[in-house]
N, C-alpha and C positions, 0 to 999 in steps of 0.2 A: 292549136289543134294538133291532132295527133292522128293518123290513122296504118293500119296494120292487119289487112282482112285476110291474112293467115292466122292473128290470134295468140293468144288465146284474149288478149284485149284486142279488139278490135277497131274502136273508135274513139275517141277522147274528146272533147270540146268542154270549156263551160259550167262545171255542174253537173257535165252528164258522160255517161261511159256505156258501151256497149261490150259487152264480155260474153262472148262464146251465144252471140246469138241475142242477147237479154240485156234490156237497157236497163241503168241502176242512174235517178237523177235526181235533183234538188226538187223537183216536182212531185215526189213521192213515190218513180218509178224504183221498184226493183229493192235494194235493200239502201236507197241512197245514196247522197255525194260524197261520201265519205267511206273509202273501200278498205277490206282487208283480204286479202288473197295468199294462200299455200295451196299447194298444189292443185291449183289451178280452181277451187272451189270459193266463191265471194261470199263473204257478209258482209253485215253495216261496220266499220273503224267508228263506233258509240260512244268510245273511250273517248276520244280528241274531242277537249275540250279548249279554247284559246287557243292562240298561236306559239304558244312553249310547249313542246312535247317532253312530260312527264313519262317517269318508269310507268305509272301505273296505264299509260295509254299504249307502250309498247311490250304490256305484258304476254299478251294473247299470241305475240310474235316470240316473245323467248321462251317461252313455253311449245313453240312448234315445231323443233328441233330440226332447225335449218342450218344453212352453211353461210347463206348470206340473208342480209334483210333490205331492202330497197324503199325508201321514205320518198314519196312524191309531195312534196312542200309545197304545193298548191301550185296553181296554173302562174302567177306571180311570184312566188319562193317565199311567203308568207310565212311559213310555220318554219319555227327554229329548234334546233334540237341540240340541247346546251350539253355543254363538258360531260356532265355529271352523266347525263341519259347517254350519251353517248359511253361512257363508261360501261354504267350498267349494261349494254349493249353488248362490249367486249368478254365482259367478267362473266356473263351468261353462256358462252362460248360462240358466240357469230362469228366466224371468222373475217367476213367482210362487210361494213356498212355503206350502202350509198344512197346520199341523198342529192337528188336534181328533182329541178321543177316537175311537175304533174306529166305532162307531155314527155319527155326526156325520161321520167320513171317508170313510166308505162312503155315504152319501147326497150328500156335493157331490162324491164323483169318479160319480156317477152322471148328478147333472146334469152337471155339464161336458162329462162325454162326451154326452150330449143336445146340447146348445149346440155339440158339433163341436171343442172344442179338444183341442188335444193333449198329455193328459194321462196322467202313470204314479200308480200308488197302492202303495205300501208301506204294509201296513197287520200289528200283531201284534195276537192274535187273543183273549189273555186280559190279563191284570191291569190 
């Protein structure tokens, strides 16, 4: 679990996230377990399909013209994000990837966004 009610995530547990006020959960709340956030605005991560993170799931993030991009690999560390994506990642121009569990991703894309940079977060939301 995770919690943080300065924000702009707010809460973590389980399935479920509370962002800036608004729950997003496997129950159907909000846009879902599975988040995508820049500057600070959430939709559904639709893409994430399995636990290999393909380019085409971290597209909508190199496309967002960030500095850094933060992967929360589930409340367990479940989802892997192989050489290749991880490539792709560099070659798009991010200059920094981090990936930590769900709880741990949700806390450093919080500070970042504190600190002002510009940062997206795909994060999945159970395993």
């Amino acid at each position: 679990m995770f919690e943080d009610l300065a924000g702009p995530i707010e809460r973590y547990e389980w399935g479920r996230f509370q962002i800036n006020g608004k729950v997003h959960s496997e129950d159907g709340e909000g846009v879902g377990k599975d988040i995508f956030m820049v500057e600070n605005v959430v939709s559904a991560w639709e893409e994430r399909k399995g636990h290999r993170v393909k380019r085409s799931m971290v597209r909508r993030a190199l496309n967002a013209e960030v500095q850094i991009l933060v992967i929360g690999n589930g409340a367990n560390g479940a989802l892997i994000v192989p050489k290749k994506t991880r490539q792709a990642i560099a070659d798009a121009g991010i200059e920094r990837l981090i990936i930590k569990k769900t709880p741990e991703a949700c806390a450093e894309y919080n500070q970042l966004v504190r600190e002002g940079k510009r940062v997206a977060l795909l994060a999945h939301g159970t395993c």
